[in-house]
N, C-alpha and C positions, 0 to 999 in steps of 0.2 A: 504494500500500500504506500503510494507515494503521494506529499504534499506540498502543493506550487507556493515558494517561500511568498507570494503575492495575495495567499490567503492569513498570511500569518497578523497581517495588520489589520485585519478586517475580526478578528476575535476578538471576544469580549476575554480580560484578565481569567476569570474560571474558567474557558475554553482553552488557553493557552496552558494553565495547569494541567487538567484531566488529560491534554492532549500529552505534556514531558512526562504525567506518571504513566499513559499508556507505551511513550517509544521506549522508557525503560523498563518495565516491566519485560516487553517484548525483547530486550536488550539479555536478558536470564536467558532466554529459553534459547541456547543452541544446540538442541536437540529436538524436535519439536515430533509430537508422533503424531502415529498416521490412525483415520479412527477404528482400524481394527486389529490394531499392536497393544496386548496386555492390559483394556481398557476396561476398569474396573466402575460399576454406576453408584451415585449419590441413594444409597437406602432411602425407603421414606418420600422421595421426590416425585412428583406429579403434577404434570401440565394438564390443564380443561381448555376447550374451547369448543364444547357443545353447550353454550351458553356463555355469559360474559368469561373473557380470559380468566382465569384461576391459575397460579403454581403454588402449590402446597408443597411445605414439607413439614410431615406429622400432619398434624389437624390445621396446623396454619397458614392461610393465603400469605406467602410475601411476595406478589406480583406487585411489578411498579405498579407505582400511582399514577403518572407523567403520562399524558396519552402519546407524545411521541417514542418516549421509549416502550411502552406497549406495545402502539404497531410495530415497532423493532423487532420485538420478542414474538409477536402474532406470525409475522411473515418467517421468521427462522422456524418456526415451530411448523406452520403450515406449509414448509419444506422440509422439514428434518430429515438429518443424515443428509441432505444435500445441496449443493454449494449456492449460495445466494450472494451473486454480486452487488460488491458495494454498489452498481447503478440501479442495478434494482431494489434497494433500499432506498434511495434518492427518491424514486419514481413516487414509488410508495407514500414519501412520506410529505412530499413537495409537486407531486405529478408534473407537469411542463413547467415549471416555474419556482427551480429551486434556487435559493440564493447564493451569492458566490462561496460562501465557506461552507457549502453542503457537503462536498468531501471531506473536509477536516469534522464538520459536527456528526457525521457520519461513523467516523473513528470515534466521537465521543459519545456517543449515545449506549456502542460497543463495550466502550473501559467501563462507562459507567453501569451495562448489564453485569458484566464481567463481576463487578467489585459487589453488586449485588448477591449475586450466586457465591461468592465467599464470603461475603458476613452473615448472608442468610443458612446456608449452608453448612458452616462451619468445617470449609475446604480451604486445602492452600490455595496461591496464584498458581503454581506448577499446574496443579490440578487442573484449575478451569482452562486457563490455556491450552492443555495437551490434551485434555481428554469432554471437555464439556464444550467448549464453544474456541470452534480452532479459526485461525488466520492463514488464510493461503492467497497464494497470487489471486489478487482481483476479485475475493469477499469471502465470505465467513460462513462455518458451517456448526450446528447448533448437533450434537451428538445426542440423541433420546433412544433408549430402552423402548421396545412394544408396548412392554406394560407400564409405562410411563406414562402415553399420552393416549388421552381417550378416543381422538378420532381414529390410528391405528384398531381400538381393542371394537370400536362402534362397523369399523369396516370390514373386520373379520367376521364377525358376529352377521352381520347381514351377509356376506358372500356364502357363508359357511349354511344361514335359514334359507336365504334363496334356491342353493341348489339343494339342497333336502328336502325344501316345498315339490321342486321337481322331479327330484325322485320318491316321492310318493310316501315320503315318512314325514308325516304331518307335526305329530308329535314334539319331533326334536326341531321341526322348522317354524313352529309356535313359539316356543320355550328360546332360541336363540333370536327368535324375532322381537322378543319381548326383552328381552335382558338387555337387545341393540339398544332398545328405545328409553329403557331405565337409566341409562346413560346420560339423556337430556337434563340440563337442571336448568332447558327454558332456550326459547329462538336464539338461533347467533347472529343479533343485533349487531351489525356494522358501527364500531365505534368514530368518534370523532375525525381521529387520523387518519381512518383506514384507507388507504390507493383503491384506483381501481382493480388492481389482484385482490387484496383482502374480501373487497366486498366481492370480487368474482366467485374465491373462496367460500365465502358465506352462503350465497344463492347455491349453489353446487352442495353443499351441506343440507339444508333444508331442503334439497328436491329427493336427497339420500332416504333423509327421516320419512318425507311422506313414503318413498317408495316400500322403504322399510315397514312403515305402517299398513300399508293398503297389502305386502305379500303377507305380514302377523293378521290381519282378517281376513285372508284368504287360509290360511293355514287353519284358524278355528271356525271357518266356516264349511270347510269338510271335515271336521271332526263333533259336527250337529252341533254348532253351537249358533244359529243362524237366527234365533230366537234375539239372544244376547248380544246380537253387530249390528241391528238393525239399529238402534238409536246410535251407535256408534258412524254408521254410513249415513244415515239422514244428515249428522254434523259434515260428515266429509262433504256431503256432495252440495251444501249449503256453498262450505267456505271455498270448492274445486264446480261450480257449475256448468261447467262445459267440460269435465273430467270424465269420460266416456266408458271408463275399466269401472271406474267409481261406481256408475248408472248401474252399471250390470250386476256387479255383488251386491247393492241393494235389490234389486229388483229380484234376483235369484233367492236371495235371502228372507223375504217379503214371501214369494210362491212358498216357502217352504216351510213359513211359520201360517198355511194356510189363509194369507191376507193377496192372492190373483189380484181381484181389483186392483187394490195399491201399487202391487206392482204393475200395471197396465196405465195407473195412472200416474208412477215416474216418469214410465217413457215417454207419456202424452206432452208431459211438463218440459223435460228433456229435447223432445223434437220443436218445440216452439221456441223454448232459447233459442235453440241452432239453427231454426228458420230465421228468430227476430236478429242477433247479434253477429250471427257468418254468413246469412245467407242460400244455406243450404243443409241439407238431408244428416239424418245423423247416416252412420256408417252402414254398409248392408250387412254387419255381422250383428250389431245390435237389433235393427230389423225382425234379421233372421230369431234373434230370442222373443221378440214383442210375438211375432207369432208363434213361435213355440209355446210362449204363454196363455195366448188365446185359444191353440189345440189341446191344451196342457199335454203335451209330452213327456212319456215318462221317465226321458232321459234330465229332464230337472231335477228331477228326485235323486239321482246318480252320485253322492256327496264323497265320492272319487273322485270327481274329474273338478278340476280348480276351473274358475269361471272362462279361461283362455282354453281350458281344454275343453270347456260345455260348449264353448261357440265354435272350435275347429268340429268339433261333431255334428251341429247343427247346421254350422253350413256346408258339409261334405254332404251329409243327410237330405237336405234343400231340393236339391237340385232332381235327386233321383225320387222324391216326393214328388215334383213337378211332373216327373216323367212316367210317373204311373197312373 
């Protein structure tokens, strides 16, 4: 990391400090390791950002307060283990208009996580240097443990229900979809700071949770539990109304707590959004269910086939319906 001595007049007195305790700290370390050389983790420690930023260690948040060093620490975390250049910290923090000593306060926002993680911590400099948040040509890479950070433990958890949901063991793709979501302690609210990555970030999180959501009521909705999602889908499809997967597990779920109508009169509701707001037709698979529900087909009743697999049946089925 180099700095043009033409930024050096433009720092306030405190910048110029944190900036000579950072070149010599950095001045120690002529060995510097790599992060998967004998790299032993901070016990205790845990980053959140399924909901406002959190680092704990033991029971206690000591995440900055400072909203720009937050988003410092947001954007390494939401990279972790990999390399995030100093300009992509700029961008982040100043997007097209960062001022002329954004490389130097860049380095300082760094020293001052740095010195954080070792009072909070109660680690040497060696430490965070070498093994928790490293320096290498052209930016900084923030080293976390799996079970460190929750979005890791939140993405496993859903790849692991997802494909369970699929292979047909419901059971363990309920129970993994639900521990995903216990995870949340609340929307990941775009902070003050946040660049356009972070909130990119964000939006990309909260489409995870709904999906994550909507596969945990598919999963207990073929294990008869179809009774018990129906007030849970009325809310989805309130706050998602033009969400088209959404329509159909209600609607499915409705047929099968013996309420037909209701479910005939989603779709009624459904097809007039999509005529008043798009313009046009909802899909010909949803369709294909509005009349299966009018024939009532006894393939509804089928609480195997997840709602994706009710409709590849019903419209394979369609056709040769038509043709007899």
């Amino acid at each position: 990391m180099t700095l043009q001595l033409s930024e050096l007049g433009l720092m306030s007195a405190e910048e110029k400090r944190n900036l000579l305790a950072m070149l010599l700290e950095d001045s120690l370390l002529t060995n510097p390791a790599t992060p998967d050389q004998g790299r032993r983790s901070v016990p205790d420690l845990r980053f959140e950002l399924l909901g406002p930023l959190v680092m704990k260690h033991g029971n206690v948040d000591v995440a900055p307060s400072a909203p720009k060093l937050r988003a410092v620490l947001a954007t390494l975390l939401f990279n972790a283990n990999r390399s995030v250049a100093a300009s992509a910290l700029t961008r982040e923090l100043w997007e097209s208009e960062p001022p002329r000593t954004a490389q130097a306060t860049v380095q300082t926002y760094v020293f001052k996580l740095r010195k954080l993680f070792r009072n909070a911590l109660g680690v040497t400099t060696e430490y965070v240097n070498q093994q928790l948040l490293l320096t290498h040509s052209g930016g900084y890479t923030l080293l976390v443990d799996a079970d460190q950070l929750d979005i890791t433990e939140f993405e496993r958890l859903v790849t692991a229900g997802s494909a369970e949901l699929h292979a047909g063991d419901y059971e363990k793709a309920a129970h993994n979809l639900r521990q995903s979501l216990a995870l949340w302690r609340g929307p990941v609210i775009p902070e003050l700071q946040w660049g356009t990555q972070l909130r990119a970030h964000a939006a990309r999180l909260d489409e995870r949770r709904f999906y994550a959501q909507t596969m945990r009521i598919e999963a207990d909705l073929c294990l008869g539990l179809h009774r018990e999602m129906i007030s849970e889908l009325a809310s989805v499809v309130v706050e998602h109304p033009l969400h088209e997967s959404a329509h159909v597990m209600l609607m499915t779920a409705l047929h099968r707590a013996g309420r037909t109508s209701a479910a005939l009169d989603v779709f009624m509701r459904f097809r007039k959004r999509m005529l008043q707001e798009l313009g046009i037709e909802p899909s010909a698979r949803i369709q294909t269910l509005h009349l299966a529900l009018l024939r009532n087909d006894p393939l509804l009743d089928d609480r195997a086939l997840t709602s994706e697999m009710l409709l590849d049946h019903l419209t394979t089925a369609g056709p040769r319906m038509r043709a007899a």
